[in-house]
Every structure is written in structure tokens, then in C-alpha cells.
C-alpha positions as CSV (number, residue, x, y, z in Angstrom):
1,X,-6.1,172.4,131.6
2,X,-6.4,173.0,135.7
3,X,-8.2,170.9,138.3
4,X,-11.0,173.4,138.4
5,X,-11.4,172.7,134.0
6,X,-11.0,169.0,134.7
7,X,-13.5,168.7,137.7
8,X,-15.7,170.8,135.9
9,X,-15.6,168.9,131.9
10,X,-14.9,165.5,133.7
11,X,-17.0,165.3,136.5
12,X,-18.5,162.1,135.5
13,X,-17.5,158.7,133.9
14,X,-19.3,158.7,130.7
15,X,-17.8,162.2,130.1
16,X,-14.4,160.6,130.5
17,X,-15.2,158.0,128.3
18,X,-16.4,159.8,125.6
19,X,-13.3,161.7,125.5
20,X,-11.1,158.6,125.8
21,X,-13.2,157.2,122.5
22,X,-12.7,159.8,120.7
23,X,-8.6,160.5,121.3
24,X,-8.3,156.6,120.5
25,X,-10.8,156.9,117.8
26,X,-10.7,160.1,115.8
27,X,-12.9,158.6,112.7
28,X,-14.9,156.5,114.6
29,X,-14.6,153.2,116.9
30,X,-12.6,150.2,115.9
31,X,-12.2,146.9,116.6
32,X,-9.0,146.1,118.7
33,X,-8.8,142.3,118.0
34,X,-9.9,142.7,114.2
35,X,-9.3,146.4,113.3
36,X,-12.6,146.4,111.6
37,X,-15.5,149.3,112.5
38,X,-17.6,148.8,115.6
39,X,-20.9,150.2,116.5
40,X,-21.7,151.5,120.8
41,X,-24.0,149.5,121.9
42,X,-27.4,151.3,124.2
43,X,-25.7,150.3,127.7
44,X,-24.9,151.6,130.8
45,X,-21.5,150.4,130.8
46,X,-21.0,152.2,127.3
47,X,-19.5,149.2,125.7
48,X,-18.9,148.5,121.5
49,X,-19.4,145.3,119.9
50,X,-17.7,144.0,116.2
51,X,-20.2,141.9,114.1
52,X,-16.9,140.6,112.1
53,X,-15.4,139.2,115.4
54,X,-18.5,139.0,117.5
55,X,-16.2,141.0,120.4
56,X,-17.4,143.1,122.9
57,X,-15.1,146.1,124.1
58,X,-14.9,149.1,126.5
59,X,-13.1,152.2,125.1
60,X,-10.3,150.7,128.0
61,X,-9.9,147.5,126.6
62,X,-6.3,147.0,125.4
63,X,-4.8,150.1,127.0
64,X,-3.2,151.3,130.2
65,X,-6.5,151.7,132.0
66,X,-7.0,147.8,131.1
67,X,-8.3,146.1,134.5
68,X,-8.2,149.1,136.4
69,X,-11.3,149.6,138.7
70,X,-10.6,153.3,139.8
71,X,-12.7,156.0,138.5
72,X,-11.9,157.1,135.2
73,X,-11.7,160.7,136.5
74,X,-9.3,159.5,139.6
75,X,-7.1,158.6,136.2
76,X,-7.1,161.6,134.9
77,X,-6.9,163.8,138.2
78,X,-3.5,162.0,138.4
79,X,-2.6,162.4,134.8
80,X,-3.3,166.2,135.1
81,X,-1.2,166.4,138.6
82,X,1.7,164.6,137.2
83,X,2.1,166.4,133.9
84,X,1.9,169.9,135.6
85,X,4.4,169.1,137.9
86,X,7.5,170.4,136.7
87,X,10.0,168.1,139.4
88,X,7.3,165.1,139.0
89,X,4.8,163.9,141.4
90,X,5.7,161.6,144.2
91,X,3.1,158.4,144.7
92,X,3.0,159.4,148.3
93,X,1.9,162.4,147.5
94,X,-0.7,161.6,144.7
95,X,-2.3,159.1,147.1
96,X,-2.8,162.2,150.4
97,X,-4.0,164.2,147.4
98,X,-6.6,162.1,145.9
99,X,-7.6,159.7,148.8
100,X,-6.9,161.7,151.9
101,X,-3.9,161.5,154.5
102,X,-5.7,158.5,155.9
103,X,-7.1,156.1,153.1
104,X,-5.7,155.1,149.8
105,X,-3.4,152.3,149.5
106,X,0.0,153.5,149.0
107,X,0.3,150.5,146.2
108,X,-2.3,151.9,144.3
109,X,-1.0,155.0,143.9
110,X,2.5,153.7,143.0
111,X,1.1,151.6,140.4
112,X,-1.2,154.3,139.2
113,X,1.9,156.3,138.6
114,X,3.5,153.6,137.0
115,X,1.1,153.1,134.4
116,X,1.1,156.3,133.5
117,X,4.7,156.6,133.0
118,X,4.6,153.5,130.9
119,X,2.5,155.5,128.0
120,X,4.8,157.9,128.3
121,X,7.8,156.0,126.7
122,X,8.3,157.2,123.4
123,X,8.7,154.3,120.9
124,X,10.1,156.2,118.2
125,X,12.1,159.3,117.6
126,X,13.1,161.1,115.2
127,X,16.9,161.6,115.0
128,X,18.1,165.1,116.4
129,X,20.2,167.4,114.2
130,X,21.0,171.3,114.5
131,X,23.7,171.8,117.8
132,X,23.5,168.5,119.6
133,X,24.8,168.6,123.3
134,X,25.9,165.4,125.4
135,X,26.8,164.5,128.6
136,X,26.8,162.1,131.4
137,X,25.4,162.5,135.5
138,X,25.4,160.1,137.9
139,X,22.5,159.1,140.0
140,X,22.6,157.5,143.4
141,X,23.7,160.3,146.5
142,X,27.1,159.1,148.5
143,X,28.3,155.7,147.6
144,X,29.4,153.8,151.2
145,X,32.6,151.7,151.8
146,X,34.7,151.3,149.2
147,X,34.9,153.2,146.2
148,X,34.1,152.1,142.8
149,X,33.9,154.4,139.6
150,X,30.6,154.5,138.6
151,X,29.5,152.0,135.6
152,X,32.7,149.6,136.7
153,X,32.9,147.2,139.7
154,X,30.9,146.8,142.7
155,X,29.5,151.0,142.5
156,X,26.3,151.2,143.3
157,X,25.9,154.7,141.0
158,X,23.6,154.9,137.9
159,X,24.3,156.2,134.6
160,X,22.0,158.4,133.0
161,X,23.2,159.8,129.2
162,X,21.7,163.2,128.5
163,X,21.1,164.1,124.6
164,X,19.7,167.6,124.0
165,X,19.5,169.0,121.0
166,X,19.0,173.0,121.5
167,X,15.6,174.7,121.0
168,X,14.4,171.3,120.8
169,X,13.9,167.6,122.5
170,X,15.3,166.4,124.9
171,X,16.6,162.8,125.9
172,X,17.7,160.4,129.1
173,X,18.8,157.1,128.7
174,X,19.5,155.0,131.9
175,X,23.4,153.4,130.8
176,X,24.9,150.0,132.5
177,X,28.3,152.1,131.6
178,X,29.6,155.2,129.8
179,X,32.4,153.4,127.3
180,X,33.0,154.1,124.0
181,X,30.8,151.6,122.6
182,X,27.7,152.6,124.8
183,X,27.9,156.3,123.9
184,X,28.5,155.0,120.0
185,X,25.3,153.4,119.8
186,X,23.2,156.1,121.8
187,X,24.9,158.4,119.2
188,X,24.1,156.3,116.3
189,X,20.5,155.6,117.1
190,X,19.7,159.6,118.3
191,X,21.9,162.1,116.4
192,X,21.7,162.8,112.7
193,X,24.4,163.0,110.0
194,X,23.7,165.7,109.0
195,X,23.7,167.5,112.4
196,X,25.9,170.8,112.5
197,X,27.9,170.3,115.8
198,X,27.9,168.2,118.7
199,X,29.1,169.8,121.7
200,X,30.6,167.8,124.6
201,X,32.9,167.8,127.8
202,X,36.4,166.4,127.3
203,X,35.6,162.6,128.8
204,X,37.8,160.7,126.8
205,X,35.1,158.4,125.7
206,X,33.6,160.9,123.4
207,X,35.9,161.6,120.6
208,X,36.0,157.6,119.6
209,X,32.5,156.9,120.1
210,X,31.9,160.2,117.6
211,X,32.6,157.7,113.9
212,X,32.0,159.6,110.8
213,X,30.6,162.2,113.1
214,X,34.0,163.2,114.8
215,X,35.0,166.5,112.7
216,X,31.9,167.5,113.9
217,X,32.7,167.1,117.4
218,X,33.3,170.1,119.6
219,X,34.9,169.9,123.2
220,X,34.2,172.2,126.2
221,X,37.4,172.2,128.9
222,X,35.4,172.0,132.0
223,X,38.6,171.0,133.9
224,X,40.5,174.1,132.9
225,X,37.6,175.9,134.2
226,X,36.0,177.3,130.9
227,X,32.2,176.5,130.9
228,X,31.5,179.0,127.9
229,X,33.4,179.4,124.8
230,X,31.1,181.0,122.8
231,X,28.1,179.0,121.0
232,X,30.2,175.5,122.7
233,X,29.2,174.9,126.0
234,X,26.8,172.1,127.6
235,X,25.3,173.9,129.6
236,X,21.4,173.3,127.7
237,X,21.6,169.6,128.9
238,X,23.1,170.4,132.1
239,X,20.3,172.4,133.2
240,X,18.0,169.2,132.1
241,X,19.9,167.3,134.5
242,X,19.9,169.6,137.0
243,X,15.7,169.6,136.6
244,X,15.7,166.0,136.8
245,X,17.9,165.7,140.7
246,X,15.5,168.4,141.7
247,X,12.8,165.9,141.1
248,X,14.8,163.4,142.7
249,X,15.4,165.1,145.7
250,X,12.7,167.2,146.3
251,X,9.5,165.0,144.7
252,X,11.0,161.0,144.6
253,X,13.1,161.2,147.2
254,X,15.2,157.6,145.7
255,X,14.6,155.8,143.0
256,X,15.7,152.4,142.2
257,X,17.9,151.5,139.6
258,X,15.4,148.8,138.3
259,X,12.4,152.1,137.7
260,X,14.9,154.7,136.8
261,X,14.0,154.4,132.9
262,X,10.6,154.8,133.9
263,X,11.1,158.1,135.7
264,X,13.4,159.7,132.7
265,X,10.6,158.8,130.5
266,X,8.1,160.7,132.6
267,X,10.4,163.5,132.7
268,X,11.6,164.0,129.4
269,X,8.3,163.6,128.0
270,X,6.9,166.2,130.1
271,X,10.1,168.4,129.5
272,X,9.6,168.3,125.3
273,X,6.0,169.6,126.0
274,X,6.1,171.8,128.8
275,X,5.1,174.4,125.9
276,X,1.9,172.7,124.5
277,X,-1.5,173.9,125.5
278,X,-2.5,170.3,124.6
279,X,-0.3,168.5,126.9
280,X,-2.9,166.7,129.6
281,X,-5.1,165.7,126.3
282,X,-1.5,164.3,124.4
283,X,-1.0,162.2,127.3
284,X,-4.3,160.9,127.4
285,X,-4.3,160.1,123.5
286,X,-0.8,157.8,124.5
287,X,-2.8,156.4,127.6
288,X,-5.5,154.7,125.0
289,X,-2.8,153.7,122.5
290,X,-0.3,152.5,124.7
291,X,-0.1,148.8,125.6
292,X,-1.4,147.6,129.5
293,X,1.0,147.0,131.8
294,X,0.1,144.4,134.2
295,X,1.4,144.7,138.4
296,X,3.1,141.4,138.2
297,X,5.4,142.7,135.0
298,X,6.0,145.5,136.7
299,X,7.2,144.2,139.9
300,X,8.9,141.0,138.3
């Protein structure tokens, strides 16, 4: 999909509801309240109505485009901009695109962003197995005064755990620390047991947080200057990392600690499908299945 497709398939808002219906409706419309089968009603404003709940409903109802009053196909110019950029899409940048140097709230276009990011967290997973790599980066440029290690103390850096399994998904996970017990669960909850190796630096923290998976545990010795040694390296999730401070420095600029989740979402999600021809259309099917997510949650 390009902006010349999408201006020319989407140029109006019924067109963009009638594709929103039918990602969030494959056999036909359904009731959100009662899950039962609704009927469109002959309006302008193309809503459906439930005769078993007596509800009326847009194809938005219920979704992230819940309460929004932007033009459907401002939504998915943004979608389209933000899932073919490869080091994200700043909301400064979203809003000179779409509104103009001059108008647009700069708000807006941070929440728009927002929202869009937030139906890009994937709720579940399925565990990763093959050669597993794992590894730790800190976000947060020069730490001033006195210095903490990151994850203990007064430091101001963030954790991010990096989980990439190789020729296939990838995975971020903003950590308060990078003990034993943190990596353990991260481990429990995204590798499988029956994975074949799992590749990591030689941080002490690894080999106990490992279990019943430590003689499957290999070590790379960065600090004795070996990167490669031949199929045990880390280098596949390093070069994720490296993608995601790219977008930090080049697209976001900073991020805060209490969004950071939000932006790893956004970029692993975009990351596991950079090869899909489908990928604006995926993201619009989680759009009208995620849940909304109101400004005041979001800035709480």
C-alpha cells in the first residue's frame, strides 16, 4: 500500500468504513454489547442496529477510533505513514505532514500516535523456540551527576530486554531491572522448552535465571573481544536494538520512561512484519479489535 493506493481506494469516509466493517466483521456485522447479528441501517452516518439489544452502533464503536472526530482517512494516512516508517514516525512530524507546518494541534497528533500504538500491543504470543538470542540495552543518553548503574539507585537509565528468536519474531520489554529473577520470568513467559539454544553475552545474571533451560545456554565473550564464534553470537538482536536507537535518535528524539512500552510495541510489531504485503490492512484489523484508549488514561 502507498499514499498514492490509499488516497486513491480511500478517498472518502464511507469507503473507509466499509473496509473497517469488513476487517472487524469478516461474516457479517455483530453486535458489540450482545455479540448477536446486526443489520446497517439506510443512513448517512452508516450506523447498525441489534433488535436483541435494541443498540445502535458505528463500525468505530468500541475500538481505538472510539470518540475520535478526525476523518477516518486522516486515521489511516497516519496508520500507513507510521507502519512504513522503518525508525518510526515522530508526532511532530505526522502533524506538518497531514495538517501543514502551521495548523494541527501538536496534541492531536501525539495522541493520534498513541492510539495507534496501543492496537499494536500484542496480547498473546506464542512462545519462541529454534536459536533464541538475549540481551540487554540501555535507554536514556548521558546520565548527569552522580553515577548509578542502570536498574539500581537513583539512575535515571531504562531497561529494555531484547528476545529474538532468529528468522523469526522479535521482542522488547521495558525492565525496572535486569536481575536474575526479572530475566527468569521474561524467559519463562517467551522461550520454549523445547528451544535448541539460547545464545547470550556473559552478564552474570543469565546462567541462574536460565532453570531447566541452562544446558541449553550458550555464552558469547564480548569482553575478551570475540563477537562471533561460529553459529553463537548475538549479534540478530543487537542489530534490533541498534534499529530501535536509530528511531530514537533520528525520529523520537526522547522518550519517556512512562511511554517507552508503547514505542517498543510499535516497533517490534512493525519489525515482525516488515515482510507482509498485508501489513497497513493487519494493522487496521488490530485498530477495530483493539480496546479504546481514552486521553485521560493515557496521560494519568
Amino acid at each position: 500500500m502507498t499514499l498514492l493506493d490509499l488516497n486513491t481506494l480511500f478517498d472518502t469516509d464511507a469507503k473507509c468504513r466499509e473496509m473497517l466493517a469488513r476487517l472487524r466483521w469478516p461474516n457479517g456485522p455483530e453486535c458489540p454489547r450482545c455479540c448477536g447479528p446486526a443489520v446497517e441501517l439506510a443512513t448517512a452516518k452508516q450506523l447498525f442496529y441489534c433488535k436483541e439489544c435494541d443498540y445502535q452502533f458505528s463500525v468505530t464503536a468500541g475500538t481505538i477510533f472510539n470518540d475520535s472526530h478526525l476523518p477516518l482517512n486522516i486515521w489511516f494516512t497516519a496508520t500507513l505513514l507510521i507502519v512504513e516508517a522503518r525508525k518510526g514516525f515522530s508526532a511532530n512530524q505526522l502533524r506538518r505532514t497531514i495538517w501543514g507546518q502551521h495548523k494541527g494541534s501538536y496534541k492531536t497528533a501525539w495522541y493520534l500516535c498513541h492510539r495507534i500504538r496501543a492496537a499494536m500491543r500484542e496480547v498473546e504470543q506464542p512462545a519462541l523456540g529454534g536459536t533464541v538470542e538475549i540481551d540487554e540495552t540501555y535507554i536514556g543518553g548521558k546520565q548527569r551527576g552522580h553515577q548509578r548503574k542502570p536498574g539500581f539507585g537513583e539512575s535515571t537509565k531504562q531497561i529494555v530486554i531484547g528476545i529474538r528468536q532468529r528468522g523469526g519474531d522479535l521482542r522488547f520489554f521495558h525492565a525496572g531491572d535486569a536481575k536474575t529473577g526479572t530475566l527468569a520470568a521474561f524467559i519463562k513467559d517467551n522461550i520454549s522448552e523445547d528451544v535448541d539454544v539460547i545464545v547470550t553475552d556473559e552478564y552474570g545474571a543469565y546462567p541462574p535465571a536460565m532453570g531447566e533451560l541452562k544446558p541449553k545456554h550458550k555464552t558469547i565473550k564480548h569482553k575478551a573481544g570475540v563477537y562471533v564464534d561460529g553459529d553463537i553470537h548475538t549479534n540478530t538482536v543487537e542489530n534490533a536494538f541498534s534499529l530501535l536507537k536509530r528511531g530514537i535518535i533520528g525520529t523520537w528524539h526522547r522518550i519517556s520512561a512512562k511511554h517507552l512500552a508503547a514505542y517498543l510495541d510499535e516497533m517490534t510489531f512493525r519489525f515482525n512484519r516488515r515482510k507482509r504485503s498485508d501489513l497497513f490492512l493487519d494493522t487496521l484489523r488490530h485498530m477495530v479489535t483493539a480496546d479504546p484508549l481514552t486521553f485521560e488514561r493515557l496521560t494519568a
